[in-house]
N, C-alpha and C positions, 0 to 999 in steps of 0.2 A: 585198421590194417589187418588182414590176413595174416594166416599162419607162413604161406608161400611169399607172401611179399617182405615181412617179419623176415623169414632166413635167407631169400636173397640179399637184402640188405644188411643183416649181419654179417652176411661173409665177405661183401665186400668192404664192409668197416675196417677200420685199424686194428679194432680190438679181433673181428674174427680172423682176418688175414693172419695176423701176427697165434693166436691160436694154432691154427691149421699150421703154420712155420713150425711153430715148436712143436707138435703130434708128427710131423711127419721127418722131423730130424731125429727126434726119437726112435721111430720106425727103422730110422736108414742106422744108425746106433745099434740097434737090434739083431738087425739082418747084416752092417756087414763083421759082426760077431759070430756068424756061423746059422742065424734063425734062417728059416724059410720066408719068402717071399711076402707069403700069404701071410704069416704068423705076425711080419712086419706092418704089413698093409691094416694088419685088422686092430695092432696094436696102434698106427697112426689115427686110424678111425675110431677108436674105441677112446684114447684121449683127447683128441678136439670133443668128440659127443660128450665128453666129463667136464672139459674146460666151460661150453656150451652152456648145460647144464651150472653150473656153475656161476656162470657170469649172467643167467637167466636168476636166479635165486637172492644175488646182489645187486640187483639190478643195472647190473651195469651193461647187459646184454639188448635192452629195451633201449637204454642212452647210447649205445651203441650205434643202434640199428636207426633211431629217429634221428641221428646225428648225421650218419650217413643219409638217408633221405631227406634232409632238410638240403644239405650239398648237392643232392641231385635238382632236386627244385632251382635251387639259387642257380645252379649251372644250366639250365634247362632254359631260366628266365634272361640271364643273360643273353644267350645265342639266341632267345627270338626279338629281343630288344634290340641285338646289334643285325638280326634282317631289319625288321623296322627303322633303323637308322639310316640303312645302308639303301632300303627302297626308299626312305625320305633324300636323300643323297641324291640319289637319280632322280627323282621326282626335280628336284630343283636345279639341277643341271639340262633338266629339259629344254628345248626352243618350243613354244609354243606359237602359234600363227594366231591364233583365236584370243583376243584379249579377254573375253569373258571365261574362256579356260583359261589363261593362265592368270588371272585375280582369284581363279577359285584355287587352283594349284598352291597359289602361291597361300594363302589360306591352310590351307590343310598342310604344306609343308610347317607352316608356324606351329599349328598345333602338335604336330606330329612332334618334332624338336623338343616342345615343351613337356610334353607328356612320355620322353625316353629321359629328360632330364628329372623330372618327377620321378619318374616309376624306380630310377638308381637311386634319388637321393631317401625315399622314403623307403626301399627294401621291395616295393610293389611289383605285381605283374598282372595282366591282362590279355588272355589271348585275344577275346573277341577284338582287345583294339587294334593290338599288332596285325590281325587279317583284314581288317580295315584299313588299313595302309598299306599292304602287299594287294587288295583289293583295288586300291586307286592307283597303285604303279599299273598293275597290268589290265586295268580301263584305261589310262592314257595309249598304254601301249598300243594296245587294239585299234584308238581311233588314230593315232599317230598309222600305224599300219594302213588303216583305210583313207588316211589323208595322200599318204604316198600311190595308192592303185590308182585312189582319182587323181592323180597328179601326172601318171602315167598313160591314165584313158584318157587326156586332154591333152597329153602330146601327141598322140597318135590317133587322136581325135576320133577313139573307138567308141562305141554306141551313138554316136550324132545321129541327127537325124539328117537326113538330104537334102541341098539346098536350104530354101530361106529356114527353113524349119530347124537350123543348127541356133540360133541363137537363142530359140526359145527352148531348145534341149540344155543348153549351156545354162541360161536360169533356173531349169528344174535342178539342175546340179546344185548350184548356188544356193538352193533355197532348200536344199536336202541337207548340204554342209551346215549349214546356220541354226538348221533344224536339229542337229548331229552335235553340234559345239555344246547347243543349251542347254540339252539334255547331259551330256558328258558334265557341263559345269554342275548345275545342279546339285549331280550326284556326288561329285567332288566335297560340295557344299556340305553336302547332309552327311557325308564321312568324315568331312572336320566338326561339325557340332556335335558328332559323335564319338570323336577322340577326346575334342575340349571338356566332354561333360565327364566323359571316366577320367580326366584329368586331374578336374572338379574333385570328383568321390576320392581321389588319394590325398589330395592337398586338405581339404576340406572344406576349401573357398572359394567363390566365386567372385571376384572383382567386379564395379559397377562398370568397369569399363570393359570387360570380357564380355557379360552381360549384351550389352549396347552393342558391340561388333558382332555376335554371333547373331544377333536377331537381325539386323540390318542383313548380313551377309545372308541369310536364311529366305528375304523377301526378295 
């Protein structure tokens, strides 16, 4: 920890805040006794920097400050576990058309679930995994988006070809979509074997039957 990271989070501490409370009530004690402004201002400054001092020598200014930054951590780890919850949430509220996306989905929502129940119960956190599940909300979203344009160029039956030559444009569709699903699946895939495994590294277990379903789901 830096020196600048060190006194940001000392003053936001209990202990600094409550410092700075009493140097600057002092102050105001001071000045409205008849002192100058200034005289007040430098006497509030001049007792937090002693308090400071002070509380740096008993070390209570270091337990202070690592105290304070461990709460920021744990408050930091929270709010990305309740996105990850929250894009697992919609994830699973999804309609899916494509059964191979939604076996994968539904996959990866399991994992996701498990590994936000994990990360609270064991204290843990993980950025790379929680953008690996804000990563697979907004992959579905994209192809959900381009499920709907093609849904909208087949009402309106825009790009066809002319005459006979529509039904064979309508297959190249169809085999673009299919194309589009398995790829989408896949990646789903490889983003739950990749939450289940940092799952793995918090718990410190892997079940033989986690085991057997990721590798299957993997082939």
């Amino acid at each position: 920890m830096d020196i600048r990271a060190f006194g940001r989070a000392y003053a936001r501490s209990p202990l600094g805040i409550g410092s700075l409370l009493v140097a600057l009530a002092a102050g105001l004690v001071v000045f409205a006794r008849g002192a100058p402004l200034g005289l007040a201002l430098l006497l509030a400054f001049g007792l937090f920097l002693i308090f400071s001092v002070l509380a740096l020598a008993f070390g209570l200014g270091q337990k202070a400050a690592e105290g304070e930054l461990d709460r920021e951590r744990r408050s930091q780890a929270e709010n990305r576990l309740e996105e990850a919850a929250a894009a697992r949430a919609r994830l699973a509220s999804m309609r899916l058309s494509e059964d191979e996306v939604a076996k994968a989905r539904d996959f990866l929502v399991l994992e996701a679930g498990s590994y936000v129940e994990a990360c609270r119960r064991e204290g843990s956190y993980d950025p790379e995994t929680v953008e690996a599940v804000l990563d697979s909300l907004a992959l579905v979203d994209a192809w959900l988006k381009e499920e709907d344009e093609a849904s909208i160029e087949r009402r309106f039956d825009q790009g066809a070809a002319i005459g006979g030559d529509r039904e064979g444009a309508s297959a190249g569709r169809s085999q673009g979509k299919a194309a589009s699903a398995a790829t989408l699946a896949r990646a789903l895939r490889e983003k739950a074997a990749f939450v289940a495994g940092r799952r793995s590294a918090i718990t410190g277990e892997v079940s033989a039957t986690d085991r057997l379903e990721i590798e299957e789901e993997l082939k």
